[in-house]
C-alpha positions in Angstrom: 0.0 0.0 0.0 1.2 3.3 -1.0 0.9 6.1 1.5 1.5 10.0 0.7 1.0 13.1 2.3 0.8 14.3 -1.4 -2.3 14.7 -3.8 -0.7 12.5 -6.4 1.7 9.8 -6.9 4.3 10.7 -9.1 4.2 8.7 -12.4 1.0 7.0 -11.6 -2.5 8.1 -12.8 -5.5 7.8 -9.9 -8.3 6.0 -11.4 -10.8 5.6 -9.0 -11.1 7.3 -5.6 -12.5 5.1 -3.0 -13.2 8.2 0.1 -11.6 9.4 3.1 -10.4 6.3 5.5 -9.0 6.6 9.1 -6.9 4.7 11.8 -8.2 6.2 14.7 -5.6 4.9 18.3 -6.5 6.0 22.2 -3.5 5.2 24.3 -2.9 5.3 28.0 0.3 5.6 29.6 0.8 4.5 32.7 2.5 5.4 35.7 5.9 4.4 35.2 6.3 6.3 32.1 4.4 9.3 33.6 7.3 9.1 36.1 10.2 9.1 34.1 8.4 12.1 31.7 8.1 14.3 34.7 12.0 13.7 35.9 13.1 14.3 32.3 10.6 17.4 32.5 12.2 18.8 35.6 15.7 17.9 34.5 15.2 18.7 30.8 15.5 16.7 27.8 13.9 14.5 25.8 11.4 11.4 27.4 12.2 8.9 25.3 9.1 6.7 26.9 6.7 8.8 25.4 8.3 9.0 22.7 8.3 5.4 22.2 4.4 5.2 23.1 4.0 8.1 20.7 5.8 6.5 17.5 4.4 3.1 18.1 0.6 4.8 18.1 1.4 6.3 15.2 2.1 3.3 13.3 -0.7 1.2 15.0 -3.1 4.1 13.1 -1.7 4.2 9.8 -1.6 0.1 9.6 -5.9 0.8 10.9 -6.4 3.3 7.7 -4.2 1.1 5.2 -5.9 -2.0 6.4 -9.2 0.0 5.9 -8.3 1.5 2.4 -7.1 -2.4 2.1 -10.5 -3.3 2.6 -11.9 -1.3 0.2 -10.1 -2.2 -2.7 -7.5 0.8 -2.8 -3.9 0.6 -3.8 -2.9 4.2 -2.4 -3.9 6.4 0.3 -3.2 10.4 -0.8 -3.2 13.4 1.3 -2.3 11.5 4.5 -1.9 13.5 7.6 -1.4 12.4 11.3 -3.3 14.6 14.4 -2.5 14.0 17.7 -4.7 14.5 20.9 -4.5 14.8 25.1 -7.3 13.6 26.5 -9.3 12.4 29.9 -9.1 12.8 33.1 -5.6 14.8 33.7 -4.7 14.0 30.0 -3.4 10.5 30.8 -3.8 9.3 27.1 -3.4 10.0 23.7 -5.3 10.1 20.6 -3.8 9.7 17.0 -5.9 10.0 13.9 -4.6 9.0 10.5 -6.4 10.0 7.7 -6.7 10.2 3.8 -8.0 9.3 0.6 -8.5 5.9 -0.2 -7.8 5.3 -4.2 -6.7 2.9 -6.9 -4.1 3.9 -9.8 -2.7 2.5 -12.4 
């Protein structure tokens, strides 16, 4: 499966667009993490545990969309973008939403 933040694919013609698919990911992160985030927060630096939990959502959504443009019969996904989202109680998770256009080319 082709994915592309761009509205084409270069050296392909689109011949059918299939509509808009997500991978949609809600991700707590527990305590341990949240404890090691806060002492590289005080310190400074970089908290490579959220980082981790952050790049590992990310790919868990865009394997949801392409497995849902999959289903659809789509070869590509163009226009793909990524959001990102605190939420509940104290913002102890995280929300990532892949989207894009499901579509076939040739």
């Amino acid at each position: 499966m082709v994915i592309t933040t761009t509205p084409t694919i270069e050296g392909h013609s689109i011949v059918q667009y299939l509509g808009p698919v997500f991978g949609e990911v809600v991700a707590g992160v527990n305590f341990v993490k949240d404890f090691m985030a806060g002492i590289s927060n005080f310190l400074g630096g970089r908290s490579s545990s959220y980082e981790e939990e952050l790049i590992k959502a990310r790919n868990e959504a865009l394997q949801e969309m392409a497995s849902r443009a999959a289903s659809l019969g789509a070869t590509a996904i163009i226009g793909m973008k990524v959001d990102y989202e605190v939420l509940g109680t104290n913002n102890g998770m995280m929300m990532v939403i892949a989207s894009g256009t499901a579509v076939k080319y040739e």
